[in-house]
C-alpha positions, 0 to 999 in steps of 0.5 A: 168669219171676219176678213183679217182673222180668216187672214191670220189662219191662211198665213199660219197654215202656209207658214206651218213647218212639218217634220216627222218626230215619233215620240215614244208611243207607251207613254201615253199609257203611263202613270203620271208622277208630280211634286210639287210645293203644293196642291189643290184639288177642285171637286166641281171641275175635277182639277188638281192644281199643283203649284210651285217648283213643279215636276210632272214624269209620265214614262219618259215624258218631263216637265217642269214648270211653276204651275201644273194643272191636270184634269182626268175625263170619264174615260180615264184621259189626261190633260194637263197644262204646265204654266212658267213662272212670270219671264221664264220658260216651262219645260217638256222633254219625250224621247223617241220611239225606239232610237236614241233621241229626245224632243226637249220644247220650251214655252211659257204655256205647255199643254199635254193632251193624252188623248189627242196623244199631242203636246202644245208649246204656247208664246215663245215656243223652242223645240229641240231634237237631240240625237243622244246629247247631241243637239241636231235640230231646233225650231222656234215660234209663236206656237207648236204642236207636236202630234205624236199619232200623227208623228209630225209637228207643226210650228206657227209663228204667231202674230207679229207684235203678239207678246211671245209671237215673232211672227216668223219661223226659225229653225236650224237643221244639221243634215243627216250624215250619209250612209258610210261605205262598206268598211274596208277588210281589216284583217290580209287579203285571203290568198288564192291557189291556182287550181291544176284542172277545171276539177281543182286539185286531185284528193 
């Protein structure tokens, strides 16, 4: 392995940001639903291409982008690669499992892994953590990965003078509001009757 390219890999291993993000585990095991301008499928490497203004849905997995390209293995797993047009952003949103918040990424190159249960955004690559609509988090790279069985994603900053790389990693965290205190009686105190002897009051 060459000295500057066994570089890059340390540099981007110390530089990876880690972050718990669940995603919604069904969604692997959904039927994928696409439209598109049009499309075309490839016999020989068992490729459908979709082209133009396409939108992909897999349970609750959207993404939208000018090109989709999906290939199934002997297995039944699916791989799909969502491309942007030419200066534009592709589009990923997933919600989480089992509360009420989405991961939204962006990046000129999408690729969705079934079967690694994983997703990369590639060159120029935004991800998102909504908390219903509200955004809370966001980060930006060169490349991430949202590793949805290991319930982590790692952001890469890319090379720096790399069309799409920044060469840093960027994010802006909202800290999690702290657990309220027990909330006050609404309603009057309760009354206390003095008893009249350690056995209360006589029947």
């Amino acid at each position: 392995m060459k000295k500057p390219y066994a570089l890059l890999i340390a540099c981007a291993v110390f530089c990876a940001v880690a972050t718990t993000a669940q995603a919604e585990k069904a969604d692997k095991d959904k039927p994928m639903n696409i439209e598109a301008d049009s499309m075309r499928y490839d016999d020989l490497k068992q490729v459908n291409v979709f082209t133009g203004k396409v939108q992909m849905i897999k349970g609750t997995i959207l993404s939208r982008g000018a090109r989709v390209d999906i290939r199934k293995d002997p297995q039944g797993y699916q791989y799909g690669v969502v491309t942007a047009e030419p200066g534009k952003l592709a589009y990923f949103r997933q919600k989480r499992e089992g509360v009420d918040e989405y991961i939204e990424g962006e990046a000129e190159l999408i690729e969705y892994d079934s079967k690694a249960d994983n997703v990369k955004f590639i060159r120029r690559a935004v991800l998102r953590r909504y908390i219903g609509t509200v955004l809370n988090d966001e980060v930006t790279g060169g490349l991430i990965v949202y590793d949805n069985s290991a319930d982590v994603f790692t952001v890469d900053p890319g090379t720096p003078g790399v069309a799409g790389s920044s060469g840093r990693v960027r994010a802006v965290l909202t800290p999690q509001p702290a657990a309220s205190a027990a909330a006050a009686p609404t309603g009057p105190a309760p009354v206390l009757r003095p008893s009249k002897g350690l056995a209360g009051e006589k029947k």
